[in-house]
Each structure stands twice: as C-alpha cells, then as structure tokens.
N, C-alpha and C positions, 0 to 999 in steps of 0.2 A: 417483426414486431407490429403491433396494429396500432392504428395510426389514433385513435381516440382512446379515449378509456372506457371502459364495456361500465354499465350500472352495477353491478355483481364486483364487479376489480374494486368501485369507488366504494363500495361497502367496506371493504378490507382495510379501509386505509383509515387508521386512527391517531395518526400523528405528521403526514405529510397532508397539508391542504390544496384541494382542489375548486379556487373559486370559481375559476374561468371555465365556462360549460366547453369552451371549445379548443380548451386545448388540447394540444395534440402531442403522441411520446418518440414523432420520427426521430428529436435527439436526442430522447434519452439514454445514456452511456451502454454502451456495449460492456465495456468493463471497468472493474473500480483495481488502482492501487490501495492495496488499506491497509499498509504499514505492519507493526506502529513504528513511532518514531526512532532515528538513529540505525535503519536497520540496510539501509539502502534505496529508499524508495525516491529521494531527489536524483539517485542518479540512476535510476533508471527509467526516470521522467525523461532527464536529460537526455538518455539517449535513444527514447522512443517521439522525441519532440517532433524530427523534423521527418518522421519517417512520411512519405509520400504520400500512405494508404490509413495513416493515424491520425485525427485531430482530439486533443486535446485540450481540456477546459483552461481556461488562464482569466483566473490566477491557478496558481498548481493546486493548492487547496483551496476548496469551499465550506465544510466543515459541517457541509448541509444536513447528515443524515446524521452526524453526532452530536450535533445542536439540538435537535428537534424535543426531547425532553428537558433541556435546560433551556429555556429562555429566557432568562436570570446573565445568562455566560455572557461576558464581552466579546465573544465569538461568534455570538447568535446575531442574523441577519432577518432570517423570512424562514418561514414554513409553508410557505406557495412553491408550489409544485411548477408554475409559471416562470417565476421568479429563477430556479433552480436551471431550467432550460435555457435562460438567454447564456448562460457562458457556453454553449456546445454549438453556437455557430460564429465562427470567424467574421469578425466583422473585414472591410475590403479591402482596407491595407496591409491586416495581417493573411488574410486570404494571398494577394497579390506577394508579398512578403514570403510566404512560403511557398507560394510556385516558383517564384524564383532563384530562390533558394535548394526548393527538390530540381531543378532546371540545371543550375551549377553543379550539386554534387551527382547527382543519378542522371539528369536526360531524360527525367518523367516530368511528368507535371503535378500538381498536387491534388488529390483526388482522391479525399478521406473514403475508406470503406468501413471502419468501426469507429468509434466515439468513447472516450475515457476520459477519469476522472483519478489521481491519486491526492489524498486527505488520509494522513499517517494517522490518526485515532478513530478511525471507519473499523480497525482490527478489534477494537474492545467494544465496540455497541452489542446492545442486546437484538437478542434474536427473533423480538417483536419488531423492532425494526427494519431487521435484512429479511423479514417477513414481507414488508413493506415494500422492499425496495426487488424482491422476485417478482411481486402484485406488478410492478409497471414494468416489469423486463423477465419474462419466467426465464431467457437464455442469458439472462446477465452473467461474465464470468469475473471472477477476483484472484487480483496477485497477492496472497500474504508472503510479507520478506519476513525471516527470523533469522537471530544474530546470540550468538552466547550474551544471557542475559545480564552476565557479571560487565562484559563489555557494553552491551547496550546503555545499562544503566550508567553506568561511568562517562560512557557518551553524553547522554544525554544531559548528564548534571553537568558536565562542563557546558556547554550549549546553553543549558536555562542559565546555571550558577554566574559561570564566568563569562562566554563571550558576548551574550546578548545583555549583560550588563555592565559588559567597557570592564571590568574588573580583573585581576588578578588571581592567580589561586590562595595567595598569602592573603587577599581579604574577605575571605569566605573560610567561616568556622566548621570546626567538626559539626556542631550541633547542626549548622545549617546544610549541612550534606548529609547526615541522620536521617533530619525531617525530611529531604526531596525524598531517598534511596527508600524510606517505606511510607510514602503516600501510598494510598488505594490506588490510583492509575497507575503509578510504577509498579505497584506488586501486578496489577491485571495485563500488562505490557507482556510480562513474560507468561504467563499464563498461554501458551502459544499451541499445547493439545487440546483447549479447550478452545480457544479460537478455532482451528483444524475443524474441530467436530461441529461448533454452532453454527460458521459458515457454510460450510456443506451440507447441513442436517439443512439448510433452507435453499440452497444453488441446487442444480442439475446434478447429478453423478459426472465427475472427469468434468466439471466448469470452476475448478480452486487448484490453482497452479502454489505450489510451494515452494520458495525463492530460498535459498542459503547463501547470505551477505558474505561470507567466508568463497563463495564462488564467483563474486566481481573481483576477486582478486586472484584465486587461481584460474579459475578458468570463463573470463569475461565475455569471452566471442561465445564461447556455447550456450552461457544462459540466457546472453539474449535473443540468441539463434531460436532456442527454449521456449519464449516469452513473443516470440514473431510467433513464430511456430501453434502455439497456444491460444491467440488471440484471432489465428486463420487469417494471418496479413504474408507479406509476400517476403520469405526467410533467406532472398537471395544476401550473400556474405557482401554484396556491396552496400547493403545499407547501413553497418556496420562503421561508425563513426570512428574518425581518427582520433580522437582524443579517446577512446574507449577505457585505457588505465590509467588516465588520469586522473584525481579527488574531485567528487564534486558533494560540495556542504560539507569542508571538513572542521574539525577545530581542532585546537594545537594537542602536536602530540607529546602525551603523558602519562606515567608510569600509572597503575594504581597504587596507593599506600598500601601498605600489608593489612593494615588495619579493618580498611574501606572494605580490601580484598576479603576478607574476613568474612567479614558481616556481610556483604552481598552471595556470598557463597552459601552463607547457611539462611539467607532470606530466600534463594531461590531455589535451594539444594533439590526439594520435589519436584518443581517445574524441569530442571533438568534430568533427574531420573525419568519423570512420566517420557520426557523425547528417547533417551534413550531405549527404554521398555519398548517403546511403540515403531520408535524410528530408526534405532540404532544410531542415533545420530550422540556423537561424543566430541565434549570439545576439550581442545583444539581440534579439527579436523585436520587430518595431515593431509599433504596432496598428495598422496598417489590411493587414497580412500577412494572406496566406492559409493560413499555416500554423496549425493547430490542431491539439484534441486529438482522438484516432481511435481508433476500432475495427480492429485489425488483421488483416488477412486474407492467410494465405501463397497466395503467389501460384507458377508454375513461375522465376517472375522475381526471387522475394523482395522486391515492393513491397509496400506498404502503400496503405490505401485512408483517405483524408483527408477530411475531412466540412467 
C-alpha cells in the first residue's frame, strides 16, 4: 500500500475527509468484518483478537464508513480520514499486553502483519462508499457473515428489544416487534446477494471471503482456519483458541413465536430463494452439507467458488 495518498486517489474521495496533507495509509486496514449484525462477526473478533500476526482496531466497532452520509446519527464521530487511523495503532500497554499474551499462549511475540477493522452495518453501505474505501486500500479484503435471515432477525430484536433494555419479552408488544422486523435496515440486513455482488463489484476478484454463522457451530476450527488462511496470516491450528465453541455476544435463548415465524418468512422469503438460486445454500443447513463458507470469485457466470 503506499504510504501517502496520490492527488488523483484524493479526487475520488467524496465523503471520507482528507484535511491533513500529510497523512499517511501505512494503517489503514487490511481488512474489514462487515457483518451485519447477529451473524457472528463479535466472535470472530474474538477469536482473531489475539492472533500474534493481527492487530485489530478497539474499540471493535467504529462505524466510520457507515456514518459518513449520516451525520445527524448518534453514531457519527468524524469524517477525517486522520481521525479514522488513530485506532489501527496499539497504544503501549496494549501493545505490551499482547506480546505477552502471544508469549504465553504461542511462544511468539506480537508482530501484527495485516490490520482490520469489524463494524456489523459496514455490510449495507452503499457502493459509493466501498468505492471510497478501495480508493485508500485497492487490496482491501472483507468478511461478510450471513445467518438465516429469520434467525438473524430474531436475534437481533431480542438484542435491541429485550437485552440491551434490562427488559423482558412479556414487556415488549407485537406491534413493537412488527415495527423493529420491517424497518429498512432490517429488510437490507438480509438482502445478503446483493451485498455479495456490491462488495465485490468494488474489492479485487477472490478479496470477499463469505462466512456461514451455522459453520461456528458445526465446523468452528475450519472456518477459521478459512478466515487465517484468507487474510494471508499464519493458519497454524495452534492459534486456534481454547474457548473456540463457546457463545460469545449471546442473548437468551428463545423459541420464535409462530406468528413472528410467520411473518419473517414471507418478509424475507426472496432473499432466501436469490441464496439458494445462486448458492445453493438452504436452511437449516444440515451437517454433513457441502455447503460451506467461501472465498468469492466473479465469474462471467456470477457463481461463486465453494471450498
């Protein structure tokens, strides 16, 4: 990556600000998790954290590049490109903090070779802005996780509904699980072929790995053998954290209503036909399917390439 921004790059850029003449893109991300939310992307934050050859932005999300048209949001920070780069360098006790740590568990030291960033609504921005974000990185690669959408959303509403407001399921009405399950973001959540195609119509060919959340549960060591592997960091199985099947960001488990069941099946009933058309992918995914998670490669055909 070069280490300034060329005059021609700075032309391109119509929503990421460049005040500082002298900044430089040695950190900016190699690669992005971009969700969306509920699909698995905190844990596999979690278990790309302490990888010896990875340093990752903390806080886990920045929300930088899905802010940038809304700065109205209470999400919205900066649209300095400056600003964007202090999280991609360790300050010296978490530097020290994770050598010691890759020290204890592997016998390396810690000696990031790529730099990432996961921010679970990075999957739904528009495609002028991952325009944007090739302009400073043309080798930038991205994880999208996708999750049966009926589950996702379900997720999800418990998450905003219930746990992150101390509440119960008995105090939260139909109407108000209605309104979350067809907001616009919820419906664009699953929209997950269309994601597929914007991200990659602007990434490299083979730089948008495609995650299946149904495969941290069957087969947890391969994906993220997968996801090492993908990123061109070092896929030996000792990095491979003990806690690897355990929940991480979960919320309590619960049935769907029939009802919910319902209505999210016939909100997202297309979205699910376009995956299976395209991907084969059908859910429940049984375990012993061959469908897994893949590296995507545009084809003249628009398949995809299944590992």
């Amino acid at each position: 990556m070069h280490s300034v921004i060329a005059p021609a790059a700075r032309q391109k850029l119509n929503y990421v600000k460049v005040s500082d003449p002298d900044v430089r893109l040695d950190r900016f991300p190699d690669f992005l998790i971009i969700g969306p939310q509920r699909t698995g992307t905190t844990w596999l934050h979690a278990q790309l954290r302490f990888h010896p050859e990875i340093q990752l932005s903390e806080p886990k999300e920045l929300f930088f590049f899905s802010r940038l048209k809304t700065p109205s949001h209470p999400k919205y920070q900066s649209n300095e490109l400056s600003w964007y780069l202090r999280f991609f360098r360790d300050p010296p006790w978490l530097f020290l903090a994770k050598t010691l740590i890759c020290l204890r568990r592997y016998r390396r030291l810690y000696r990031p070779r790529v730099r990432g960033e996961a921010t679970a609504s990075y999957a739904a921005i528009d495609s002028d802005v991952i325009r944007e974000i090739a302009v400073l990185n043309p080798d930038i690669k991205a994880v999208l996780m996708i999750r049966n959408p009926v589950d996702r959303a379900w997720s999800h509403a418990k998450k905003d509904l219930v746990r992150n407001r101390g509440r119960r399921f008995a105090d939260v009405g139909e109407a108000e699980f209605l309104d979350f399950f067809n907001d616009e973001y919820q419906r664009q959540c699953a929209h997950y072929v269309d994601h597929i195609e914007r991200w990659s119509a602007e990434l490299r060919d083979g730089h948008l790995f495609v995650g299946l959340f149904d495969d941290i549960d069957r087969r947890p060591e391969e994906l993220l053998i997968d996801v090492m592997r993908f990123l061109g960091v070092d896929d030996d199985r000792r990095y491979l954290p003990a806690d690897l099947r355990e929940s991480v960001n979960p919320t309590a488990e619960s049935r769907i209503p029939p009802a919910y069941r319902s209505h999210l099946e016939a909100l997202f009933g297309d979205d699910m036909a376009a995956l299976r058309q395209r991907f084969g992918i059908v859910w429940p995914i049984a375990p012993t399917s061959a469908v897994k998670s893949f590296v995507y490669h545009r084809a003249p055909a628009l398949t995809a390439t299944v590992r």
